[in-house]
C-alpha positions as CSV (number, residue, x, y, z in Angstrom):
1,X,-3.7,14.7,-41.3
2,X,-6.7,13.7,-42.9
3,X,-10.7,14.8,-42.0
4,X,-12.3,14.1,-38.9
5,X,-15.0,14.4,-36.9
6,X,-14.3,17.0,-33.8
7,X,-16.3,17.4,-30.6
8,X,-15.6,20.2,-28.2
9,X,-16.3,20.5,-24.3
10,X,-14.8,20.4,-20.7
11,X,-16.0,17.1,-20.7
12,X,-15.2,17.1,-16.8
13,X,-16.6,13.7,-15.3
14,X,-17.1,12.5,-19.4
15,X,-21.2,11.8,-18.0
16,X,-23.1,10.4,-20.4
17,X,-24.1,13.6,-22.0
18,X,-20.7,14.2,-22.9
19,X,-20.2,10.2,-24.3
20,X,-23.7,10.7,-26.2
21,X,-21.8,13.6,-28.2
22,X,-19.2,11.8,-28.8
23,X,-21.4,8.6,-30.0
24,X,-24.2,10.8,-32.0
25,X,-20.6,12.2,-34.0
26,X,-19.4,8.6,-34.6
27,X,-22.7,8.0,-36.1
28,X,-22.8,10.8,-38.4
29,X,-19.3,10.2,-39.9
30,X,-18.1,6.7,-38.8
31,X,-15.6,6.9,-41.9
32,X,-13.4,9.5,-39.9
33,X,-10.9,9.6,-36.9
34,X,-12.8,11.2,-33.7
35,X,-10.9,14.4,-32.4
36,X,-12.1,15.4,-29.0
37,X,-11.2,19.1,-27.9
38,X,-10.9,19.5,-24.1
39,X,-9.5,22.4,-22.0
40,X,-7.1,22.1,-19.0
41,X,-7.0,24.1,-16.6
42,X,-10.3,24.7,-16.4
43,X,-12.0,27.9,-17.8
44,X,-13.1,29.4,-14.5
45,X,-10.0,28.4,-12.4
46,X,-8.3,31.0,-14.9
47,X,-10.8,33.9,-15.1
48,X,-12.7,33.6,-12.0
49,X,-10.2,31.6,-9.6
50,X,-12.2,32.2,-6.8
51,X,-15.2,30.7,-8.6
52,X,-13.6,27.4,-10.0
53,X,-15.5,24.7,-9.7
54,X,-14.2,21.2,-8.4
55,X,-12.7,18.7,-11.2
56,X,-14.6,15.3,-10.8
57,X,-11.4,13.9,-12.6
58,X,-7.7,14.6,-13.4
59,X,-6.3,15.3,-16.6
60,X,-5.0,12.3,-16.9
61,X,-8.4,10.1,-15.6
62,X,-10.9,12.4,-18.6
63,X,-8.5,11.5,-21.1
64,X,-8.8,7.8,-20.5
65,X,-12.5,8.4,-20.1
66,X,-13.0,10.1,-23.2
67,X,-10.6,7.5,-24.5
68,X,-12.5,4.4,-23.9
69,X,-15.7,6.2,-25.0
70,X,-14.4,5.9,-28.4
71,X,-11.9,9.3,-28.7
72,X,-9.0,8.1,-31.6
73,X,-7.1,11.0,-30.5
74,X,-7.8,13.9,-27.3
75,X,-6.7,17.7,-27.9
76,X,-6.0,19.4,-24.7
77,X,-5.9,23.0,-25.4
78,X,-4.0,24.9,-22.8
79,X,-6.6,27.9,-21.5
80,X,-4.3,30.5,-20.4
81,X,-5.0,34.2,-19.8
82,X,-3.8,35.0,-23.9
83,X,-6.1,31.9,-24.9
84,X,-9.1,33.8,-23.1
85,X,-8.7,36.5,-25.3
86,X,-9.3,35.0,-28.3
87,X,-11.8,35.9,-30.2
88,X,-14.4,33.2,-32.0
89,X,-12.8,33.3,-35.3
90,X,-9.5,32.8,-33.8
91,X,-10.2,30.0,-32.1
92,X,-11.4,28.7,-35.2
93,X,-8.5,29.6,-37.1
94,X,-5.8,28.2,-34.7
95,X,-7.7,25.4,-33.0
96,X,-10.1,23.6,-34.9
97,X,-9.0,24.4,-38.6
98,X,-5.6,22.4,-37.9
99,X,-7.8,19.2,-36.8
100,X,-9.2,19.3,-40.3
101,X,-13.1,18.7,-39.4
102,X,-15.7,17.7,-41.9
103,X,-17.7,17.8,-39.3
104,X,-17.8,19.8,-35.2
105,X,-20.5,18.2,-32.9
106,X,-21.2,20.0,-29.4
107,X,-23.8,20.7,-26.5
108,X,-26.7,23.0,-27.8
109,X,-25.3,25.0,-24.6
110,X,-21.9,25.7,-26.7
111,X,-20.2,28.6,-26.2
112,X,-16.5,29.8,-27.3
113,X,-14.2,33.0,-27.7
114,X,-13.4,35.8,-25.7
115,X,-16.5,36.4,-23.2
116,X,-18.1,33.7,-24.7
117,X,-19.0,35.2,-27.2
118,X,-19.7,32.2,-30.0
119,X,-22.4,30.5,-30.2
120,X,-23.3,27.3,-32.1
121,X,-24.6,30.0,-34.7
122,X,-22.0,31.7,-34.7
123,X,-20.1,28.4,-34.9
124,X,-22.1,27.4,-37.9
125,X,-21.5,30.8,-39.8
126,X,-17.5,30.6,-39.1
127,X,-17.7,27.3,-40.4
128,X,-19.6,27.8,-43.9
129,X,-18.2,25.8,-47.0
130,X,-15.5,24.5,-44.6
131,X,-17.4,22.1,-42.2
132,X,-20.9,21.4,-40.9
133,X,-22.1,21.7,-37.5
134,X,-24.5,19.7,-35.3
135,X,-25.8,20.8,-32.1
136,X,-27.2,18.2,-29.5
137,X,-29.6,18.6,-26.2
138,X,-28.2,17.8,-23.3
139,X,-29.1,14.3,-21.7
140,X,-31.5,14.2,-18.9
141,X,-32.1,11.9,-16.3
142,X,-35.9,11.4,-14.5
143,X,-36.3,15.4,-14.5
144,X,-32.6,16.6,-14.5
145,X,-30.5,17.3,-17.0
146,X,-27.3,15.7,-17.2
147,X,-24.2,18.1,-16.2
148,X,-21.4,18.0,-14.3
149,X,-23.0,20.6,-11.6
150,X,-25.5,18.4,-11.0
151,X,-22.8,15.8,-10.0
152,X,-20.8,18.3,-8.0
153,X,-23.7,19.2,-6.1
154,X,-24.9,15.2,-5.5
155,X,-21.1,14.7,-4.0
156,X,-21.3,17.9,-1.7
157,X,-24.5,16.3,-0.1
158,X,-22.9,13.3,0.4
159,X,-25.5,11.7,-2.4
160,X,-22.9,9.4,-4.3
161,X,-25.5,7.3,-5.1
162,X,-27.5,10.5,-7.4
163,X,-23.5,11.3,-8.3
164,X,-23.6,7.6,-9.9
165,X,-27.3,8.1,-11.7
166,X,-26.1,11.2,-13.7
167,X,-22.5,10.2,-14.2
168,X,-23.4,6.4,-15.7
169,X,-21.3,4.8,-13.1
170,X,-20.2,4.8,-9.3
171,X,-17.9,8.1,-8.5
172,X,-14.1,7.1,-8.6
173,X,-11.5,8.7,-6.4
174,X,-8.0,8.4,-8.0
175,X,-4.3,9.2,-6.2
176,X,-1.3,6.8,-4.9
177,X,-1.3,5.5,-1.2
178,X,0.1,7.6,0.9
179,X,1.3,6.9,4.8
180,X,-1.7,8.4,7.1
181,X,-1.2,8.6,11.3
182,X,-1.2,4.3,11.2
183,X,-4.4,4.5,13.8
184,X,-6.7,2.3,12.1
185,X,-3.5,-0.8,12.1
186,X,-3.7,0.1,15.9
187,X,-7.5,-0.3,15.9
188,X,-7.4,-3.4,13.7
189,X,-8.6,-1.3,10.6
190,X,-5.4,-0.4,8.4
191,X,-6.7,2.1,5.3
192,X,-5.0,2.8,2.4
193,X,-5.2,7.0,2.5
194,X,-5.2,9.4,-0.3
195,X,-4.8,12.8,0.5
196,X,-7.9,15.1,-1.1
197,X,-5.9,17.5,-3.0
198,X,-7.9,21.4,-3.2
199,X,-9.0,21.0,-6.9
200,X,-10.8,17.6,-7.1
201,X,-13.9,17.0,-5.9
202,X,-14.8,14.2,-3.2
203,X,-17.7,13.3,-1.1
204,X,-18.9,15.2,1.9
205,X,-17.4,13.9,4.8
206,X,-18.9,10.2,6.1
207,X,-18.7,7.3,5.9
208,X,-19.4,5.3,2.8
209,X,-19.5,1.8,1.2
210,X,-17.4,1.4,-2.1
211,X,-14.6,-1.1,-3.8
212,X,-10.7,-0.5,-4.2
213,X,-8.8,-1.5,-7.4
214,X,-5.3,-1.3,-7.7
215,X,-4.4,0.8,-10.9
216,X,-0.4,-0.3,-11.7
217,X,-1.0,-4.3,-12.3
218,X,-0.4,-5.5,-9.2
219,X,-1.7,-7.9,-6.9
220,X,-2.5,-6.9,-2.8
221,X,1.5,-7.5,-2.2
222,X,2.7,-5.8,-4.9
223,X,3.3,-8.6,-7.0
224,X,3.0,-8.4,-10.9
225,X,-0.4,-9.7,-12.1
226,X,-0.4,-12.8,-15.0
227,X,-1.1,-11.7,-18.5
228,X,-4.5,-11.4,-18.7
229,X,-5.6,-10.9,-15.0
230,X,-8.0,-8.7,-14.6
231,X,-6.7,-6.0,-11.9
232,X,-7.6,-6.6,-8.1
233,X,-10.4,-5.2,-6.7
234,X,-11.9,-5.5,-3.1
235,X,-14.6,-4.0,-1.0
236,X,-14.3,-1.2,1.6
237,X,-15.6,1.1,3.9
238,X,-14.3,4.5,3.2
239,X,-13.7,7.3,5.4
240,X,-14.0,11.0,4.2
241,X,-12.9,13.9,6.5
242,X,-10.2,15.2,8.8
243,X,-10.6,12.3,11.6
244,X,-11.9,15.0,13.9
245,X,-12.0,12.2,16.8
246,X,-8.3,12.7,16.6
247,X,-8.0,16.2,15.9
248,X,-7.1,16.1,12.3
249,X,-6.8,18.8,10.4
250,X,-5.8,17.1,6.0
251,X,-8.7,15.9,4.4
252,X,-8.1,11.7,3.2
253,X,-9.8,9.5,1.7
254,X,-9.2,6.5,4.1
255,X,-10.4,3.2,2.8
256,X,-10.3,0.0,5.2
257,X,-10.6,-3.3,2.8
258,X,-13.3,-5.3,4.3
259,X,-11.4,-8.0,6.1
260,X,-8.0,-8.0,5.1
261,X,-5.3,-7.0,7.0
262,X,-2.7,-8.2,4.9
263,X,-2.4,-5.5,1.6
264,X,0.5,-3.7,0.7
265,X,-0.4,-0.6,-0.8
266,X,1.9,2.3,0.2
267,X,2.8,3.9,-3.1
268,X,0.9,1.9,-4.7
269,X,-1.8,4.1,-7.6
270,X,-5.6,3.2,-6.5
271,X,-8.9,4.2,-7.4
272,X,-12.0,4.4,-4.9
273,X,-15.6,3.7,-5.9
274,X,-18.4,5.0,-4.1
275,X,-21.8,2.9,-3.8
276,X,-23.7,4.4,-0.9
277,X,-23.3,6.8,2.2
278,X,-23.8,5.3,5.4
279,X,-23.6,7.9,8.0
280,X,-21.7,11.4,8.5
281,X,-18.6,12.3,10.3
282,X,-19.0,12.0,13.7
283,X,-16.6,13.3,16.5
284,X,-16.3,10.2,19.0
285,X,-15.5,10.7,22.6
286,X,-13.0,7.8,23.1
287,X,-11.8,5.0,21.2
288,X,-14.2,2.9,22.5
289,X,-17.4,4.3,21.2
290,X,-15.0,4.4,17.8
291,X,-14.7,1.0,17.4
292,X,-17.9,-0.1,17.9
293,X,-18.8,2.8,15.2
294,X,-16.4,1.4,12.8
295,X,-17.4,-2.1,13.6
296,X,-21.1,-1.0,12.7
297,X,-19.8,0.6,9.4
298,X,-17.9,-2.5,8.5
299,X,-21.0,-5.0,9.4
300,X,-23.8,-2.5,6.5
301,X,-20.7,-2.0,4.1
302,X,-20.9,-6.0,4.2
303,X,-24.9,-5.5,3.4
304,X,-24.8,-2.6,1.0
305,X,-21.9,-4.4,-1.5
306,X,-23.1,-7.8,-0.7
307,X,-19.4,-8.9,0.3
């Protein structure tokens, strides 16, 4: 393998502090391959689980992030219990020393080896006639730095449109259609549902305005796209929450396509963009006052996505 240029980090929700990393170390040595170094599980699901923090993406979703940012190749170090042990200069020796950097960029917030011990000093020292190091301040936006808390906490309040600010682009919500309770076909409002899985973050429960796209290259009936179709994508209003009117008790991501009836998405591999919240979950007392409610949603999702 020849040299590269190596950048380190969680790089959960690649924001654009983590993309400004990885584009201030393609500027510094644009003649070399760009390694990125990222850590699945997450750090704190294995020392603290109690403490772990919600993923804004998959595994599978940062590493095409962090690929269309401009990674040539991702490194997913598996962070086990025996990895959590190591101490700075191992993870020296048997992580980065294989990639063969010229040159490490990180977060002036770095830290690495058994109780975080390293620092980018102790990076620097570690790496002495063997590579340089650069350390970068983290990216702010208005009076906020740029960090994947931040983003957490903006989702929590149901603020998808502060989620979008820090994170560069509208929050996506990833998974494959699954069947739900078939209500909203009753109510003339089918939704293509995606359960919330325990580990990924979502928006607090509402109601919100966002687009669909299909993921696997098809159209809304399943049928193969042309070469060089660009994938289908439609606007929505998207439910969040248990469907309390109803008694539910599993968390989905419901998204009703605004004014079609006609997709075919069970199975199917979708993502969900949020735009803006409209209103919070609200227990109905009949399915009267419901469907005047969703009727309401449908008309300012209309408004707020200009569809």
């Amino acid at each position: 393998m020849s040299e590269s240029v190596v950048v380190i980090g969680n790089f959960d929700g690649v924001h654009p502090g983590h993309v400004e990393v990885m584009r201030e170390a393609q500027t510094r040595r644009p003649d070399l391959p760009l390694v990125v170094v990222t850590f699945w599980p997450h750090p704190v699901r294995v020392l603290r689980p109690d403490r772990a923090p919600m993923l804004l993406t998959g595994l599978d979703d940062r590493i095409a992030l962090l690929r269309a940012a401009g990674a040539d190749r991702v490194e997913v170090v598996s962070f086990t219990p025996a990895f959590a042990q190591f101490a700075p200069e191992q993870f020296v020796t048997e992580v980065l020393l294989p990639l063969r950097p010229a040159l490490i960029v990180v977060g002036e917030n770095f830290r690495f080896g058994h109780r975080a011990a390293g620092t980018v000093d102790t990076l620097r020292e570690l790496g002495r006639d063997r590579f340089e190091v650069d350390a970068l301040r983290l990216v702010r936006f208005r009076d906020e730095e740029t960090c994947s808390t931040v983003i957490r906490d903006a989702l929590t309040s149901g603020d998808v449109a502060h989620a979008a600010e820090h994170l560069g682009r509208p929050f996506r919500f990833t998974g494959v259609v699954a069947h739900g309770d078939h209500r909203g076909r009753e109510l003339g409002f089918p939704t293509a549902n995606l359960p919330v899985p325990e580990e990924l973050a979502c928006p607090a429960d509402g109601v919100y305005a966002g687009w669909v796209e299909r993921l696997d290259g098809r159209d809304a009936h399943g049928v193969p796209l042309a070469d060089g179709r660009s994938a289908e994508r439609w606007p929505a209003a998207i439910s969040v929450g248990t469907n309390p009117t109803f008694d539910g008790v599993q968390r989905r991501v419901e998204s009703y396509v605004l004014g079609r009836t006609d997709l075919e998405l069970y199975g199917a591999p979708i993502a969900v963009e949020f735009v803006d919240r409209i209103r919070g979950q609200v227990r109905f007392d009949g399915i009267d006052a419901l469907i005047v409610q969703m009727n309401d949603d449908v008309r300012r999702s209309h408004e707020i996505l200009g569809a």
